[in-house]
CHARMM internal coordinates of N, CA and C (Angstrom, degrees):
IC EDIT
DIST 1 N 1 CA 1.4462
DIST 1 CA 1 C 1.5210
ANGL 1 N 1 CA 1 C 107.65
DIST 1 C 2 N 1.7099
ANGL 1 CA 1 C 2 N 115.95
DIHE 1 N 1 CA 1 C 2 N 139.11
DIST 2 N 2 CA 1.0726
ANGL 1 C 2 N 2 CA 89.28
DIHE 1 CA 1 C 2 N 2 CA 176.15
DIST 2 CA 2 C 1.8308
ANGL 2 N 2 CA 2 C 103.20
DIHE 1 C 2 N 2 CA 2 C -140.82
DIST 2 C 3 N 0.9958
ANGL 2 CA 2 C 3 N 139.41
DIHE 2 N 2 CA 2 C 3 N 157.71
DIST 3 N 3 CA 1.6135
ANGL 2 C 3 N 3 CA 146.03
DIHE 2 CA 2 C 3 N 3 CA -154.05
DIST 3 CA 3 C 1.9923
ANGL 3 N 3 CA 3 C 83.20
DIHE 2 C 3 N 3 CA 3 C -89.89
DIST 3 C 4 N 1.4076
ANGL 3 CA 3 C 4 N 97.36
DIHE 3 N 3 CA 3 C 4 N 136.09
DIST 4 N 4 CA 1.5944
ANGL 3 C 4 N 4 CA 116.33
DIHE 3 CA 3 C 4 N 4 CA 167.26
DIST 4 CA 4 C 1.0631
ANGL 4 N 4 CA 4 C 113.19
DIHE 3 C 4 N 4 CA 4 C -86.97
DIST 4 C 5 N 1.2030
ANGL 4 CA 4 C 5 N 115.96
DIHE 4 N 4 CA 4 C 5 N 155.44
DIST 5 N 5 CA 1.2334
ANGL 4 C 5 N 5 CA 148.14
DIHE 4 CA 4 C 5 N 5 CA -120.57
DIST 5 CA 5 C 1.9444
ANGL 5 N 5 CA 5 C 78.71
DIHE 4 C 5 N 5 CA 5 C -114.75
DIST 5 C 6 N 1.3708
ANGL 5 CA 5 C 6 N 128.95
DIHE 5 N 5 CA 5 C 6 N 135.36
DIST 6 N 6 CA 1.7486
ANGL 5 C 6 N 6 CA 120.31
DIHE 5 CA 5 C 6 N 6 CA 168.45
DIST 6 CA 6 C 1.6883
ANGL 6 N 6 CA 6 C 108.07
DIHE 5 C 6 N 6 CA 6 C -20.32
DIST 6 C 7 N 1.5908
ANGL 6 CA 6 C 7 N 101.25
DIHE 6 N 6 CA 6 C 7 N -68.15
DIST 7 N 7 CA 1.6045
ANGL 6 C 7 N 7 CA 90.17
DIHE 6 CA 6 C 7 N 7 CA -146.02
DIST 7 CA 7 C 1.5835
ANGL 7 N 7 CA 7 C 103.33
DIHE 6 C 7 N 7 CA 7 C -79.88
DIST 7 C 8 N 1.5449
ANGL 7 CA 7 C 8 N 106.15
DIHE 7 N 7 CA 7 C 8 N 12.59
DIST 8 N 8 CA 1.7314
ANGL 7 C 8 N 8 CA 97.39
DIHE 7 CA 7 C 8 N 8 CA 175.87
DIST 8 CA 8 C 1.9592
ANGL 8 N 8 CA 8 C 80.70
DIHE 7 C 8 N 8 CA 8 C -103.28
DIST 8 C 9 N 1.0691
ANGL 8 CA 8 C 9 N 168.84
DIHE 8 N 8 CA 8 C 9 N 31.03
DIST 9 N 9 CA 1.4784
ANGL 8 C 9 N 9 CA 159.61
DIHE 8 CA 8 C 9 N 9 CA 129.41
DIST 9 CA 9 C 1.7255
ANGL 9 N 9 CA 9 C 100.41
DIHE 8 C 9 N 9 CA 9 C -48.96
DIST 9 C 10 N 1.0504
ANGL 9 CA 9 C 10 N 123.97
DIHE 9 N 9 CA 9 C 10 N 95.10
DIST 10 N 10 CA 1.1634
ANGL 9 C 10 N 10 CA 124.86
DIHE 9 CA 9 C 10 N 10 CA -144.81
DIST 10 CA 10 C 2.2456
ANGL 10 N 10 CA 10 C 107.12
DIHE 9 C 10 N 10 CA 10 C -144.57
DIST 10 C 11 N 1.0008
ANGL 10 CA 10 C 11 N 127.61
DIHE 10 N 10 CA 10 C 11 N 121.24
DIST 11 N 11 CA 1.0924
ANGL 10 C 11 N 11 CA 126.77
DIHE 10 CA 10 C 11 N 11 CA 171.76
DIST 11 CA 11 C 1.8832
ANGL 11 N 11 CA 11 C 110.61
DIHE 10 C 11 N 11 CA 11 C -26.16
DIST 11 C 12 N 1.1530
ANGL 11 CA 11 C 12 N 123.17
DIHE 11 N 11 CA 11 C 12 N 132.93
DIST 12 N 12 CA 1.9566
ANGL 11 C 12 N 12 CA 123.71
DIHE 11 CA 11 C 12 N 12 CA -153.69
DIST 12 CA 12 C 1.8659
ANGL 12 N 12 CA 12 C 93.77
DIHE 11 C 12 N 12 CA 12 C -84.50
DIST 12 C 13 N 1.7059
ANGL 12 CA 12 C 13 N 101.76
DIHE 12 N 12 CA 12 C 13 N -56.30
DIST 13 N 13 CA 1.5104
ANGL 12 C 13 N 13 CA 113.04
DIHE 12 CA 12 C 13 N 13 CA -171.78
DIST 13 CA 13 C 1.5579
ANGL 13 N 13 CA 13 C 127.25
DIHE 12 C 13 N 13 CA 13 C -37.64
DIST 13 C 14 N 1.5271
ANGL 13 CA 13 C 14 N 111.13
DIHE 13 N 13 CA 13 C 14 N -47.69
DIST 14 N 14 CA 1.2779
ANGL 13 C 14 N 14 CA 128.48
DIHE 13 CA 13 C 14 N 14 CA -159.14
DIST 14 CA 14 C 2.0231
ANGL 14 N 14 CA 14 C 90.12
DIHE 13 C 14 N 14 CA 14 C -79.34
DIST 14 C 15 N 1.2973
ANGL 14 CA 14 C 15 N 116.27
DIHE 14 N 14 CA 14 C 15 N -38.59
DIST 15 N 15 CA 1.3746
ANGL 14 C 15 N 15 CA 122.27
DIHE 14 CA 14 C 15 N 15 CA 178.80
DIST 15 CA 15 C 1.5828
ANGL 15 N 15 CA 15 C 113.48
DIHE 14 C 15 N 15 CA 15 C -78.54
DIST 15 C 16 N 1.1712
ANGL 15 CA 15 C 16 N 128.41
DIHE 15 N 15 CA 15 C 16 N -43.65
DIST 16 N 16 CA 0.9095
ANGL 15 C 16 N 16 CA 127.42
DIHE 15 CA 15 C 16 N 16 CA -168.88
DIST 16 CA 16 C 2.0520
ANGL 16 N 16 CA 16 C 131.96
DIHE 15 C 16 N 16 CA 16 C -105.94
DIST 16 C 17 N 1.8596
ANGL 16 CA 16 C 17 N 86.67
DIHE 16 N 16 CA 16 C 17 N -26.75
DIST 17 N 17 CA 1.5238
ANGL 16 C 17 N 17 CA 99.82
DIHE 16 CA 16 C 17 N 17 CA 163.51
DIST 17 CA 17 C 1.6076
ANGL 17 N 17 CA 17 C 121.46
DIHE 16 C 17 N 17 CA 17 C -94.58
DIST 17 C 18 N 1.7103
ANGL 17 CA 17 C 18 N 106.47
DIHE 17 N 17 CA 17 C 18 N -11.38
DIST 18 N 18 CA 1.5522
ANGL 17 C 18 N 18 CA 112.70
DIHE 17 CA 17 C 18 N 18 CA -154.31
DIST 18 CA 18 C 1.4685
ANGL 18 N 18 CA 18 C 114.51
DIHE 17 C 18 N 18 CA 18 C 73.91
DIST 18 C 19 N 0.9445
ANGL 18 CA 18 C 19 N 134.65
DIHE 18 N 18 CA 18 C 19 N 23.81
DIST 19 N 19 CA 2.1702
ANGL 18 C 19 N 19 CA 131.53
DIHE 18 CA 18 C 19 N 19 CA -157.44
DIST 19 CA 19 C 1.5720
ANGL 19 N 19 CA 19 C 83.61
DIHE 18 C 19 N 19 CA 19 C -166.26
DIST 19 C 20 N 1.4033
ANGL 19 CA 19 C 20 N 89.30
DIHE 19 N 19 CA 19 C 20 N 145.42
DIST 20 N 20 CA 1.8417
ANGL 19 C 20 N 20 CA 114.83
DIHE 19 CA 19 C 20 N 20 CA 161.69
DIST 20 CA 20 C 1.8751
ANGL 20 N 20 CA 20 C 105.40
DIHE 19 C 20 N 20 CA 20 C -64.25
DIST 20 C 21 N 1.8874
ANGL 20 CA 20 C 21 N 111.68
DIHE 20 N 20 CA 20 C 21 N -32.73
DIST 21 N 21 CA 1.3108
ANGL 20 C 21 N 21 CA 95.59
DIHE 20 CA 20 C 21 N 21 CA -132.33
DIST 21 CA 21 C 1.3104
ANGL 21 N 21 CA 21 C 151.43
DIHE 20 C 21 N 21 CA 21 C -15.54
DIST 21 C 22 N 1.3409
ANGL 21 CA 21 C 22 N 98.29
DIHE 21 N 21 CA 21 C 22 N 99.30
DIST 22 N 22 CA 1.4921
ANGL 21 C 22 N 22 CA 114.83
DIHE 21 CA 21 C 22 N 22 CA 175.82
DIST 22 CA 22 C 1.0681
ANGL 22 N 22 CA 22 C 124.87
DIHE 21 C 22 N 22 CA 22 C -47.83
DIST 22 C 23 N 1.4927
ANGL 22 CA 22 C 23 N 137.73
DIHE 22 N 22 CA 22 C 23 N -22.06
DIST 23 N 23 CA 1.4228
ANGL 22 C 23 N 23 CA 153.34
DIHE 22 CA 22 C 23 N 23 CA -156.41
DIST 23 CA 23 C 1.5624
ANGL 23 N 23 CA 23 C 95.63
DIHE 22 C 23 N 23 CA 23 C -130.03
DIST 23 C 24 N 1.5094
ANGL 23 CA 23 C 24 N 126.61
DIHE 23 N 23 CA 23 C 24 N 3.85
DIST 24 N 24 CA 1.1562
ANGL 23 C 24 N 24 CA 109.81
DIHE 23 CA 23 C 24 N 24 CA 168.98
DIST 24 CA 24 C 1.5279
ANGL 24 N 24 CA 24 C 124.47
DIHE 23 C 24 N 24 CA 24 C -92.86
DIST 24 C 25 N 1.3359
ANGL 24 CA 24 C 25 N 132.14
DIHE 24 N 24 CA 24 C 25 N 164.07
DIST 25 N 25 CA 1.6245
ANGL 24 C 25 N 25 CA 118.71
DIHE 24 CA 24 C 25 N 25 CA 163.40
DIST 25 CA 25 C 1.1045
ANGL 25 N 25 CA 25 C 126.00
DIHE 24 C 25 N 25 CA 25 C -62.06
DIST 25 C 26 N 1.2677
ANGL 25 CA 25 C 26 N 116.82
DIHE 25 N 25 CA 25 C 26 N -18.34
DIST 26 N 26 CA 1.8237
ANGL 25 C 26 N 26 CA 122.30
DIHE 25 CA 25 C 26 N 26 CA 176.86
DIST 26 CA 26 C 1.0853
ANGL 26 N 26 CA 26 C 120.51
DIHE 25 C 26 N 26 CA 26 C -73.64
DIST 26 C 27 N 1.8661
ANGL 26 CA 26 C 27 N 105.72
DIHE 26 N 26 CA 26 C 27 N -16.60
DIST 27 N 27 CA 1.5300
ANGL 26 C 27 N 27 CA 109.81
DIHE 26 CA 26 C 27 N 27 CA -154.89
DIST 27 CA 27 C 1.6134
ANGL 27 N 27 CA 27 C 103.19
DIHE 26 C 27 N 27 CA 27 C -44.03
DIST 27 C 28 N 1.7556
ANGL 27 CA 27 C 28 N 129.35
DIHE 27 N 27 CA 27 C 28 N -61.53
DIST 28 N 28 CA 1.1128
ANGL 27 C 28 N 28 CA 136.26
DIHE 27 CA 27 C 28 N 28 CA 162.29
DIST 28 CA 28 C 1.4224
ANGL 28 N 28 CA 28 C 127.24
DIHE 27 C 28 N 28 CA 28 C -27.05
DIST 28 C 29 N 1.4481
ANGL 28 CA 28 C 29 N 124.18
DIHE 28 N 28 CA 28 C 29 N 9.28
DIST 29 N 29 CA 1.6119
ANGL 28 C 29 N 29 CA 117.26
DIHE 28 CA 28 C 29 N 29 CA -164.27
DIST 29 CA 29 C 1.3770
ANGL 29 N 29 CA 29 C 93.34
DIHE 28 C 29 N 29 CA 29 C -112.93
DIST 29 C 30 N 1.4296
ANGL 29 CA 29 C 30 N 119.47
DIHE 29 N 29 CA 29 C 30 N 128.41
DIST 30 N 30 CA 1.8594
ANGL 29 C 30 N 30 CA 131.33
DIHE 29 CA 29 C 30 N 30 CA 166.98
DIST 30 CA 30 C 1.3670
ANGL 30 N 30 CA 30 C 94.93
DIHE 29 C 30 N 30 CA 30 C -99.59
DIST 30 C 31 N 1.4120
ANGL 30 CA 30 C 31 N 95.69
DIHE 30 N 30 CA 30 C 31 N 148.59
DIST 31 N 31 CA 1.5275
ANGL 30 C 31 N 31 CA 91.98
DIHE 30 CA 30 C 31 N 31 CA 155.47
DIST 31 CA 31 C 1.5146
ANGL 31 N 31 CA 31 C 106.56
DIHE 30 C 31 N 31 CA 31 C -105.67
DIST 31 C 32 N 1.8045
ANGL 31 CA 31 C 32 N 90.56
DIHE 31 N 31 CA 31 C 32 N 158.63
DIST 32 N 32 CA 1.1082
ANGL 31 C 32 N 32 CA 130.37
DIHE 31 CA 31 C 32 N 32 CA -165.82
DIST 32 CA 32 C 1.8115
ANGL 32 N 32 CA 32 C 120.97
DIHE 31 C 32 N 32 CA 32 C -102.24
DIST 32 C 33 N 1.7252
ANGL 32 CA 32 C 33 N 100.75
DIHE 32 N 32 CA 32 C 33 N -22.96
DIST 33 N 33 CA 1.2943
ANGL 32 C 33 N 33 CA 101.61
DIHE 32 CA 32 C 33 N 33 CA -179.16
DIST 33 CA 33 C 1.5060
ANGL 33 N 33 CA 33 C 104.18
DIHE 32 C 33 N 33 CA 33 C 170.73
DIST 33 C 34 N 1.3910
ANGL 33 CA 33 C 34 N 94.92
DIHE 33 N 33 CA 33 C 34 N 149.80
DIST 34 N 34 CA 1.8993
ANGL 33 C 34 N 34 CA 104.88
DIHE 33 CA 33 C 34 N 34 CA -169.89
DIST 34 CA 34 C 1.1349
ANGL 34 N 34 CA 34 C 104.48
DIHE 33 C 34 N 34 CA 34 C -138.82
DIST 34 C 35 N 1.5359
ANGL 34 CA 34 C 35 N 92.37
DIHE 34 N 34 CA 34 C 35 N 159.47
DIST 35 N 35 CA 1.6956
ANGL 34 C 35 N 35 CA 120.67
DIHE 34 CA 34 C 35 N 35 CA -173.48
DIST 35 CA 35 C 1.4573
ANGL 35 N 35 CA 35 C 98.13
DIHE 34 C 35 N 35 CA 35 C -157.29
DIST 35 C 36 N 2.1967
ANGL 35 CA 35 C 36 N 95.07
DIHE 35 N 35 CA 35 C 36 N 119.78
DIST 36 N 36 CA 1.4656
ANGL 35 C 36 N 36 CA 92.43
DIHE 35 CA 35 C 36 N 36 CA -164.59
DIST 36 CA 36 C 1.9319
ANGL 36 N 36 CA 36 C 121.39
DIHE 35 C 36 N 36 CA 36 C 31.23
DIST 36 C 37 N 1.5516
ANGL 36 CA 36 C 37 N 100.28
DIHE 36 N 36 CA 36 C 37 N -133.43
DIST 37 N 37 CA 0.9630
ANGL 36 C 37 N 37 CA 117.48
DIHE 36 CA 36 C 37 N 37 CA 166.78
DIST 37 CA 37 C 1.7155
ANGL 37 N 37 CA 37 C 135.20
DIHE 36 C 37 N 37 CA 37 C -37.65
DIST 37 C 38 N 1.1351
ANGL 37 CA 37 C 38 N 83.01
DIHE 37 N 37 CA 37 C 38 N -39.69
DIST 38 N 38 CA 1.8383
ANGL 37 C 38 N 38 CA 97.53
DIHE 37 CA 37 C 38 N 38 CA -172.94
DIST 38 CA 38 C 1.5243
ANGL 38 N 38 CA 38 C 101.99
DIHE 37 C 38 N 38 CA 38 C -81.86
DIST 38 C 39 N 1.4254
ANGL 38 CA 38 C 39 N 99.11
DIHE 38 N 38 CA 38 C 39 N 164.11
DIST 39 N 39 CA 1.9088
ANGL 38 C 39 N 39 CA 116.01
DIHE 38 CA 38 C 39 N 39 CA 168.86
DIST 39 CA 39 C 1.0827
ANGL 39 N 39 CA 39 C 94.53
DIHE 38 C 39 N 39 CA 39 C -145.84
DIST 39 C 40 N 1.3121
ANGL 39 CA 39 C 40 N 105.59
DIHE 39 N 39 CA 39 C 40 N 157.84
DIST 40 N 40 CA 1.7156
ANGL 39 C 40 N 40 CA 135.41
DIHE 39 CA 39 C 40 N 40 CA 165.44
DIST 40 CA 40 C 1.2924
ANGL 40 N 40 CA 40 C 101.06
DIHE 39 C 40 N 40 CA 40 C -123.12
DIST 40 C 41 N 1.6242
ANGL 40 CA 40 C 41 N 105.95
DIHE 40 N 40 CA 40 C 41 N 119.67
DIST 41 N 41 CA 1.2968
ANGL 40 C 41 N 41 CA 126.87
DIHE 40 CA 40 C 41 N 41 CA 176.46
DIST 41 CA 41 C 1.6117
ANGL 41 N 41 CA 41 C 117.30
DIHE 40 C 41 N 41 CA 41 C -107.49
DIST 41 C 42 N 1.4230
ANGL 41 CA 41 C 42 N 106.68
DIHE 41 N 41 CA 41 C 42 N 166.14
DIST 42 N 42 CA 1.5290
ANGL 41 C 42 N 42 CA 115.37
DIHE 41 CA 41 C 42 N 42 CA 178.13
DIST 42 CA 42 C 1.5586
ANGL 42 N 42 CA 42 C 126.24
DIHE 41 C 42 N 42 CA 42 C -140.55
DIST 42 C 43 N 1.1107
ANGL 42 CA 42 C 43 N 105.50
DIHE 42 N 42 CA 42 C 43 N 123.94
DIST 43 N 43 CA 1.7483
ANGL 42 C 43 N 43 CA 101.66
DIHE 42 CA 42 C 43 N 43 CA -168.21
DIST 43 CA 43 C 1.4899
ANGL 43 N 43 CA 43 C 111.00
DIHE 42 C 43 N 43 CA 43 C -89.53
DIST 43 C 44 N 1.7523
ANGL 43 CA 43 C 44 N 90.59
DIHE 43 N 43 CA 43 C 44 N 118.96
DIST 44 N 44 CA 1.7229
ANGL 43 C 44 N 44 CA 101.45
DIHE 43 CA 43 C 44 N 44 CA -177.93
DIST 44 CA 44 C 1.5348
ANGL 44 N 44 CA 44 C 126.75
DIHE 43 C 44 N 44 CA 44 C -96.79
DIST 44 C 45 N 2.0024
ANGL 44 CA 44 C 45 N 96.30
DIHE 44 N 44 CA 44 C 45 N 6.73
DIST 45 N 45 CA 1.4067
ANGL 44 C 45 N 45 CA 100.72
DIHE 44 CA 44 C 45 N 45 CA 175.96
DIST 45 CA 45 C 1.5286
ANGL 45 N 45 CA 45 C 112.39
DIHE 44 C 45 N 45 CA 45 C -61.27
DIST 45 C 46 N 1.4081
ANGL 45 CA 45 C 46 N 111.61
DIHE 45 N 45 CA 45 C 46 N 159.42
DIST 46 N 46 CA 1.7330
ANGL 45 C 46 N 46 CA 105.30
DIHE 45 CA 45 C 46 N 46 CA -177.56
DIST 46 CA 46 C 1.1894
ANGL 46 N 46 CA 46 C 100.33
DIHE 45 C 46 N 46 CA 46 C -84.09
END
COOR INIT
IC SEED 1 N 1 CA 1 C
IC BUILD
């Protein structure tokens, strides 16, 4: 696993669902770090 780089801190959905969803609970989740395939995300809603 490895921690991204700033300009990959990046909205999770649009990368990982294909969709913004706006109306979803994730909408708030960046990721934080990848492996291959996988991410580790983080929720920045308050």
């Amino acid at each position: 696993m490895k921690i991204v780089a700033p300009q990959d801190f990046v909205r999770a959905n649009p990368i990982i669902a294909g969709t913004d969803g706006e109306d979803d609970r994730s909408y708030n989740w960046f990721i934080i770090g990848e492996s291959g395939s996988q991410s580790i995300t983080i929720d920045l809603a308050q």
